[in-house]
C-alpha positions as CSV (number, residue, x, y, z in Angstrom):
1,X,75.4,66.9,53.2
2,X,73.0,68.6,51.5
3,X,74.2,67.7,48.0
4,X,74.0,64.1,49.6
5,X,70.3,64.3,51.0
6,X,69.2,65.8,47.1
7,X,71.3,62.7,45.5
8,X,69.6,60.3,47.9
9,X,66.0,61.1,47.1
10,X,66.8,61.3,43.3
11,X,67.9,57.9,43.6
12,X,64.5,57.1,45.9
13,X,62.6,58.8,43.2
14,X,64.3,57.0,40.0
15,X,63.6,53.5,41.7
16,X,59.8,54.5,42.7
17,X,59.7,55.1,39.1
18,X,61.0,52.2,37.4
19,X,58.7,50.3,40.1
20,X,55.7,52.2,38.9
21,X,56.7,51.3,35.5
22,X,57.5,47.9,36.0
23,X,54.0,47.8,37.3
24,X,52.4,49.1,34.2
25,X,53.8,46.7,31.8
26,X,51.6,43.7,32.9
27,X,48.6,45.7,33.1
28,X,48.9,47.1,29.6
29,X,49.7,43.9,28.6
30,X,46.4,42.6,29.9
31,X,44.7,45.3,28.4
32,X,46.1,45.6,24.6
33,X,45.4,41.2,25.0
34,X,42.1,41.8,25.5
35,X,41.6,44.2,23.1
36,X,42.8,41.9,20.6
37,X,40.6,39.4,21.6
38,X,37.0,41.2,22.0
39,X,38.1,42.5,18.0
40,X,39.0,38.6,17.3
41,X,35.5,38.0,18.9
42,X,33.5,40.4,17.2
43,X,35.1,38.9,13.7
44,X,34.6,35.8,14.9
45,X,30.4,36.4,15.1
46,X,30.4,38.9,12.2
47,X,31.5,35.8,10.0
48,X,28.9,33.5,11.7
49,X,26.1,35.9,11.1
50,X,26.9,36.3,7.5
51,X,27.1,33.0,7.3
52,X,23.8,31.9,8.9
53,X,22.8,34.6,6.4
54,X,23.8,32.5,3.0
55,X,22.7,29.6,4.9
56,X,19.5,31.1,5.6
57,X,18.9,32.4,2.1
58,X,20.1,29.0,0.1
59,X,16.9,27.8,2.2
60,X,15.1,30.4,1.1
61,X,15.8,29.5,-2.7
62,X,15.8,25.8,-2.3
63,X,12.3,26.1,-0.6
64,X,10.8,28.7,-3.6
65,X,10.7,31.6,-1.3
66,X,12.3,35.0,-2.1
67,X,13.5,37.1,0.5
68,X,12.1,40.7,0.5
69,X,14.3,43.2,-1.5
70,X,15.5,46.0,1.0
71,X,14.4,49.7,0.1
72,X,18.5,50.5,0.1
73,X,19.2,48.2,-2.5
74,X,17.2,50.3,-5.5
75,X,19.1,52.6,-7.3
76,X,17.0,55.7,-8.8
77,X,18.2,55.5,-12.4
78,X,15.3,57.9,-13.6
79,X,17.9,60.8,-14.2
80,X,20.3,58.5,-16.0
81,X,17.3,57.4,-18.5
82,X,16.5,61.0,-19.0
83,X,19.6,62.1,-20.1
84,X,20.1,59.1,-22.2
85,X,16.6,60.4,-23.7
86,X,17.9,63.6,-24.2
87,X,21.6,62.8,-26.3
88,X,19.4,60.5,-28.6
89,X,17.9,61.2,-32.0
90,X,14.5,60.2,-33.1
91,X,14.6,56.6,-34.3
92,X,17.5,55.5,-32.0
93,X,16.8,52.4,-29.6
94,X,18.7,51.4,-26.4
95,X,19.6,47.4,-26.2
96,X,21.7,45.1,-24.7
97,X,23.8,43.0,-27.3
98,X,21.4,39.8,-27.2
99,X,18.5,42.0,-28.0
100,X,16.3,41.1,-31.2
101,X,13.3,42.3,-32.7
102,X,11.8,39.1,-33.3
103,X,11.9,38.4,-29.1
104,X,9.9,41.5,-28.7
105,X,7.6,40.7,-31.3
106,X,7.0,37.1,-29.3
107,X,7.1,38.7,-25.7
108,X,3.6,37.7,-23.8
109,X,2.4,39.3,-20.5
110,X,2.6,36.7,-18.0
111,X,-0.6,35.5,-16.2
112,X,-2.5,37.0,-18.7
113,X,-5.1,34.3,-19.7
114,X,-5.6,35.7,-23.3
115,X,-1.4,36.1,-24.0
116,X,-0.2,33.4,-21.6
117,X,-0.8,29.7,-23.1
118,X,0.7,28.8,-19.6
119,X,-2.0,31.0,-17.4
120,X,-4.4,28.9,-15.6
121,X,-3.1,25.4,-16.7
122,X,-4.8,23.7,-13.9
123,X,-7.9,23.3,-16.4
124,X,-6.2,21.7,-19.3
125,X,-6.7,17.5,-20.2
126,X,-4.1,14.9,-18.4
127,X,-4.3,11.5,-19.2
128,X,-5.3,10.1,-15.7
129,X,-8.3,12.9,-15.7
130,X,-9.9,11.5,-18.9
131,X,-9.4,7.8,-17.1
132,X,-11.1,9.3,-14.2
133,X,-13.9,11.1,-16.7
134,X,-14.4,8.0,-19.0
135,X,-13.3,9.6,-21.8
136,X,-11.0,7.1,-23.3
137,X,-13.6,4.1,-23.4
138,X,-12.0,0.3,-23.6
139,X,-14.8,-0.1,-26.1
140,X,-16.6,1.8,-29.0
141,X,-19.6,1.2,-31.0
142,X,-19.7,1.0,-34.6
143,X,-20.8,4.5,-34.9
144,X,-18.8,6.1,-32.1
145,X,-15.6,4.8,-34.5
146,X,-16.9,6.1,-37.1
147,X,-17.2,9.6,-35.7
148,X,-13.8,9.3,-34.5
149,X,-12.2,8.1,-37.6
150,X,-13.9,10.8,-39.8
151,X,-12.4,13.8,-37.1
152,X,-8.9,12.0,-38.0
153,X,-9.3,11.7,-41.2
154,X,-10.2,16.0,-41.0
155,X,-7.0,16.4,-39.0
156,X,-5.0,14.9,-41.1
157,X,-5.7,17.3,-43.7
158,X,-5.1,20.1,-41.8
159,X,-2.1,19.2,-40.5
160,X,-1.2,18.7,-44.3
161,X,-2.2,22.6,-44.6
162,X,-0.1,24.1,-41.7
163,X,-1.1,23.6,-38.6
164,X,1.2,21.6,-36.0
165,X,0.7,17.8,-35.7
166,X,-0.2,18.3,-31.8
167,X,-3.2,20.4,-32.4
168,X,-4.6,18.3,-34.9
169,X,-3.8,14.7,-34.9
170,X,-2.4,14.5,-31.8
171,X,-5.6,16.2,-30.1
172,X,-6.8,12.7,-29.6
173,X,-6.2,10.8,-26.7
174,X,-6.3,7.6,-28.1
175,X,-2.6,8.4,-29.5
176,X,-0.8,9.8,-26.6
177,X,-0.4,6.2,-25.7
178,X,-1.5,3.8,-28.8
179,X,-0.6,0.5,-27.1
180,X,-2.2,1.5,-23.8
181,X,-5.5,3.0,-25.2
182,X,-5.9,1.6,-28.6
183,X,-4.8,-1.9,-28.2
184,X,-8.0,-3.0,-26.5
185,X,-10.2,-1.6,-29.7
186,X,-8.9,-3.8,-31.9
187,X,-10.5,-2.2,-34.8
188,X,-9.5,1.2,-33.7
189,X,-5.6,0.4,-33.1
190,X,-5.3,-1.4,-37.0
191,X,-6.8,2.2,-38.0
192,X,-4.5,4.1,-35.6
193,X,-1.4,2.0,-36.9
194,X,-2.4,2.5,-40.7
195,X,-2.6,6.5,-39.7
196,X,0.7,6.8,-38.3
197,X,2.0,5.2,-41.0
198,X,0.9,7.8,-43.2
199,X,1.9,10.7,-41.6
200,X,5.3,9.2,-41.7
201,X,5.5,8.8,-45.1
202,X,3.7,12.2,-45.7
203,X,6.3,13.7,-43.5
204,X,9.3,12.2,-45.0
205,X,8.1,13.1,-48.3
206,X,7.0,16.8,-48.1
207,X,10.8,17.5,-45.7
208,X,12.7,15.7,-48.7
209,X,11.2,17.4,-50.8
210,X,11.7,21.2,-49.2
211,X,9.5,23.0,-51.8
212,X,7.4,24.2,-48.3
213,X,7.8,27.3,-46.1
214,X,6.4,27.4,-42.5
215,X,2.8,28.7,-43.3
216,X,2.5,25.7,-46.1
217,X,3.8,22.7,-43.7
218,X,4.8,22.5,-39.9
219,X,7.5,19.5,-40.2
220,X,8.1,19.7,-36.0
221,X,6.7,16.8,-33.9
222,X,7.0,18.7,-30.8
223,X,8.0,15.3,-29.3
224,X,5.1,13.2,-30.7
225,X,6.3,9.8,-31.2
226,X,5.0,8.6,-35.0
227,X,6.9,5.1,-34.7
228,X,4.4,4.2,-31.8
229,X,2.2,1.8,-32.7
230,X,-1.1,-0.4,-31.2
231,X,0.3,-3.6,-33.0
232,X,2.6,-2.9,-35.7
233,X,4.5,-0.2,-37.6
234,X,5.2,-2.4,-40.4
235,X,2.8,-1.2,-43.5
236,X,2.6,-4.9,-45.2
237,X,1.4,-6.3,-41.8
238,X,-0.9,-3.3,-40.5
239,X,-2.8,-3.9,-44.3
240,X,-3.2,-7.5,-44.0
241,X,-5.0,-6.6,-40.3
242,X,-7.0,-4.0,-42.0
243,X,-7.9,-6.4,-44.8
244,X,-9.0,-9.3,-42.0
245,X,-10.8,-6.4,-40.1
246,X,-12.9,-6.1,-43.4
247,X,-13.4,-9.5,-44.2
248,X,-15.2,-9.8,-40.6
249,X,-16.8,-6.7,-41.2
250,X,-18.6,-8.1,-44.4
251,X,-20.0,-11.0,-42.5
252,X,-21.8,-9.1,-40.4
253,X,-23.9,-6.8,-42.5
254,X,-24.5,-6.8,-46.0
255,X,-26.2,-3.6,-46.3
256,X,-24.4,-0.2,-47.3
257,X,-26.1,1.7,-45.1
258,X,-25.4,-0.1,-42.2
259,X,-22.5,0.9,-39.5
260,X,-20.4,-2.0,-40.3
261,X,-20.2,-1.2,-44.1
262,X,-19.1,2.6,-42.6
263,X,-16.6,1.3,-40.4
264,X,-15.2,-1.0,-43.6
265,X,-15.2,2.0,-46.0
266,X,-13.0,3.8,-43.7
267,X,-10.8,0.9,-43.1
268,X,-10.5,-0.1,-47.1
269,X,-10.0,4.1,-47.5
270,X,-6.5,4.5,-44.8
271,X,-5.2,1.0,-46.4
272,X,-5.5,2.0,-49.7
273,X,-3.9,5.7,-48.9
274,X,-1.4,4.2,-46.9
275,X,-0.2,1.9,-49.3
276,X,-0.4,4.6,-52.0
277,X,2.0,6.3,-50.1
278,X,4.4,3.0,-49.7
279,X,4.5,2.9,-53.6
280,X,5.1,6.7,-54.0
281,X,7.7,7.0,-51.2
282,X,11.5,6.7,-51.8
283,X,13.2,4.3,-49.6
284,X,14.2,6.3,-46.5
285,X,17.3,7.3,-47.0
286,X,17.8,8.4,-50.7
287,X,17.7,11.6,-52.2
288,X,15.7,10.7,-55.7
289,X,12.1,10.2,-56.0
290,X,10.1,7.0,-56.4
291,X,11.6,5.6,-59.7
292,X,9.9,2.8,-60.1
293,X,7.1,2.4,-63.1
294,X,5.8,-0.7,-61.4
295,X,5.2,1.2,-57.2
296,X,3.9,4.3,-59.4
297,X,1.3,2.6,-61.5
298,X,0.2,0.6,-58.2
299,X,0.2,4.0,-56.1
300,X,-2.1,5.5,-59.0
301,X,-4.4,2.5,-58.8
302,X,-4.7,2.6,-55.4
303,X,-5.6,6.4,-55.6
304,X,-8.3,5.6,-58.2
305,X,-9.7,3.5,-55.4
306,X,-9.6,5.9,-52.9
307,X,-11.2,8.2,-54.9
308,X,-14.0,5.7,-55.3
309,X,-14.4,5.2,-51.6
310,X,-14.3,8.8,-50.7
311,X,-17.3,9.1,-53.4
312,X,-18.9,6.0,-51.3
313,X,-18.6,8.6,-48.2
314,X,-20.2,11.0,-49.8
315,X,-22.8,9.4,-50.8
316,X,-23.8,7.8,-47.1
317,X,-26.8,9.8,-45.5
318,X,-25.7,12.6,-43.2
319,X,-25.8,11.5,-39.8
320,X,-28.7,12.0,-37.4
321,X,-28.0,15.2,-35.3
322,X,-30.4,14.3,-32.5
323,X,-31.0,10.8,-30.9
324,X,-29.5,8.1,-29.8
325,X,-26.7,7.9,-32.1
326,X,-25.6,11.6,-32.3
327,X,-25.1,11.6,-28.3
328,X,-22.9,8.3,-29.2
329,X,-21.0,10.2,-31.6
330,X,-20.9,13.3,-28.8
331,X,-19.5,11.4,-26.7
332,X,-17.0,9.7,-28.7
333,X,-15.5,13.1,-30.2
334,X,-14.7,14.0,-26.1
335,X,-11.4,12.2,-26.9
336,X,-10.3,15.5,-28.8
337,X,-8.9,17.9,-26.9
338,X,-5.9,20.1,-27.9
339,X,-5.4,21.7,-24.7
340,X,-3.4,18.0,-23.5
341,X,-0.5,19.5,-25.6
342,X,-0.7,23.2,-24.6
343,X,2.4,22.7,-23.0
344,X,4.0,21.4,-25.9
345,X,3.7,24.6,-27.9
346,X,6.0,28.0,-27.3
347,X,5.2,30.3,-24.9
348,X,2.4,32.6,-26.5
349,X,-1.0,33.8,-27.2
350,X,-3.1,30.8,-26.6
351,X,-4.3,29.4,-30.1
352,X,-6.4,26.4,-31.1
353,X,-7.4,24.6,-34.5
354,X,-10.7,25.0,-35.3
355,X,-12.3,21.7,-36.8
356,X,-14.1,21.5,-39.7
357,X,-17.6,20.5,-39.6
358,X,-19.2,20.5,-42.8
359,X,-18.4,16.4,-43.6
360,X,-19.0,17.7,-47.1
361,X,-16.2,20.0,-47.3
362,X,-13.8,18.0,-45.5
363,X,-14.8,15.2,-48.7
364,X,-14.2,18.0,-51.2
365,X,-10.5,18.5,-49.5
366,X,-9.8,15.0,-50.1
367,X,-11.3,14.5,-53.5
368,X,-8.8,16.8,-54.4
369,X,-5.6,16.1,-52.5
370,X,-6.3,12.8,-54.0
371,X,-6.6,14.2,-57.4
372,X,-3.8,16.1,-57.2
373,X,-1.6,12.2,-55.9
374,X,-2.7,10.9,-59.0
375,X,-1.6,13.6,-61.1
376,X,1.7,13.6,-59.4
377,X,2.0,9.5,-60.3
378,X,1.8,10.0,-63.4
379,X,4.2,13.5,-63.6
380,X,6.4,11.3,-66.1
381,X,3.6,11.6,-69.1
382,X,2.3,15.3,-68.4
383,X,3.8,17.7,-70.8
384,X,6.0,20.8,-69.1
385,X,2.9,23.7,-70.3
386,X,0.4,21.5,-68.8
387,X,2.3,21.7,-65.9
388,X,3.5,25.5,-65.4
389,X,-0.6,25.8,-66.2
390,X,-0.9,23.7,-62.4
């Protein structure tokens, strides 16, 4: 009986159990399933939080603003450099693979107005601020062309010494857009035609040649366009507009002294140059030199007769520096200003061209680049020791 009573409660006991236990299995169930998803969950919103995050900072970049740097992403390399320091020997350098010295020698400090050609480029020309000023005119006097044409003339010349086409020729305004500006001057687009024309030719001529280095001649255009034109780029017809210019020119004043026979001087002085140049100029193209007697002897005449004219300059009186017509000329030479092409140039010290103003020495300079034309016109008949003598 008793061995009965023991077996019955063991069995009571074992069933109470695997009750209890049945009971437990749906309640762990629950328990481990929510587990599972509070961790999905929190995955779930870490992902959407780091992805508001790139979202958040793509903003940031698209709208030009930089999101602070945290403290915790620095990384102290101050022991690393000093013990680079000591394991080198004097003379060594530390550099990436890209490195040159020639970068280093160009590097600038930013927003530095005497390093940084960039720094403070609010103040620099723009076209539509010299139409607002009144600085490119839609008409000039006799002498305000003259003033201009004679600055030209000056750049040219330096440009021929070294310094970049931008900060000498193209310092005028009236050339950033020939067509535009010059077109309604009609006497001041024929002479802006006939210049462009020379610089081409000069251009082509000196890079054929490649007898320069980069402190003789600058051949870059920094993007200047020298086929632009107010009327025409075509030599033959830009000299028969300069010759009708003249002719007009004539019938106005007969006197040498007068601003008309100025303004014709200069005109009869770029056609004459620029067809010199024509005749002395190998078709484009080729690799020889002008070998024809015929364009030679006609270039050599034509530089005679520039020489002649220049001589006629020089002998003009020297214009008035008070008065009327020196606040003409004033205000005519506004149209220069180099700082409309700043942004052309490399990144760099700020530099600028200084003009020549002695009209004397600017004649002297052309007196004898023309001298030296003629003597290469005629390189055929000069013996070899009077050449090596230069």
């Amino acid at each position: 009986g008793g061995r009965g009573g023991r077996g019955r409660e063991e069995k009571k006991e074992a069933e109470e159990k695997k009750k209890g236990k049945g009971k437990e299995g749906p309640d762990a169930s629950d328990e481990s399933s929510t587990e599972v998803t509070t961790a999905e969950n929190n995955a779930a919103s870490a992902e959407e939080a780091q992805a508001h995050q790139e979202a958040a900072g793509a903003a940031a970049a698209d709208s030009g603003v930089l999101e602070a740097i945290s403290e915790e992403d620095w990384v102290d390399i101050t022991e690393l450099c000093d013990s680079a320091v000591r394991e080198m020997a004097l003379g060594e350098m530390v550099e990436s693979p890209s490195f040159r010295l020639f970068d280093a020698m160009s590097a600038i400090e930013i927003m530095d107005a005497k390093m940084d050609s960039g720094c403070n480029n609010s103040a620099d020309m723009t076209i539509e601020r010299a139409e607002e000023e009144g600085i490119l005119a839609r008409s000039l006097t006799h002498e305000q062309l003259v003033a201009i044409w004679d600055q030209l003339l000056m750049y040219y010349l330096l440009w021929l010494d070294g310094h970049t086409i931008v900060q000498t020729l193209f310092s005028c305004l009236y050339l950033q857009d020939p067509k535009r500006f010059a077109r309604p001057i009609p006497l001041l687009g024929a002479f802006l035609d006939a210049l462009l024309i020379v610089c081409r030719f000069a251009r082509y001529v000196v890079t054929m040649a490649g007898v320069f280095d980069d402190e003789d001649f600058l051949p870059t255009l920094f993007g200047v366009d020298l086929e632009a034109c107010a009327f025409s780029a075509t030599p033959a017809e830009v000299a028969e507009s300069l010759a009708n210019h003249r002719t007009s020119l004539a019938k106005e004043s007969a006197s040498p002294d007068s601003a008309a026979s100025r303004v014709a001087r200069r005109l009869a002085l770029i056609r004459e140059y620029m067809l010199a140049l024509s005749d002395l100029s190998p078709p484009v193209g080729s690799e020889g030199v002008c070998s024809d007697v015929k364009g030679r002897a006609s270039a050599r005449r034509r530089l005679e007769a520039c020489v002649k004219l220049v001589e006629e300059l020089r002998a003009e009186p020297s214009p008035d520096s008070e008065g009327e017509a020196a606040a003409e000329r004033e205000a005519a030479l506004r149209c220069f200003d180099q700082s409309i092409n700043r942004k052309l140039l490399v990144p760099g010290p700020p530099r600028s061209v200084q003009p020549i103003k002695d009209r004397s020495a600017v004649l002297g300079m052309w007196a004898s680049h023309l001298s030296e034309l003629i003597r290469c016109s005629g390189m055929e008949t000069v013996s070899l020791a009077h050449l090596l003598e230069g």
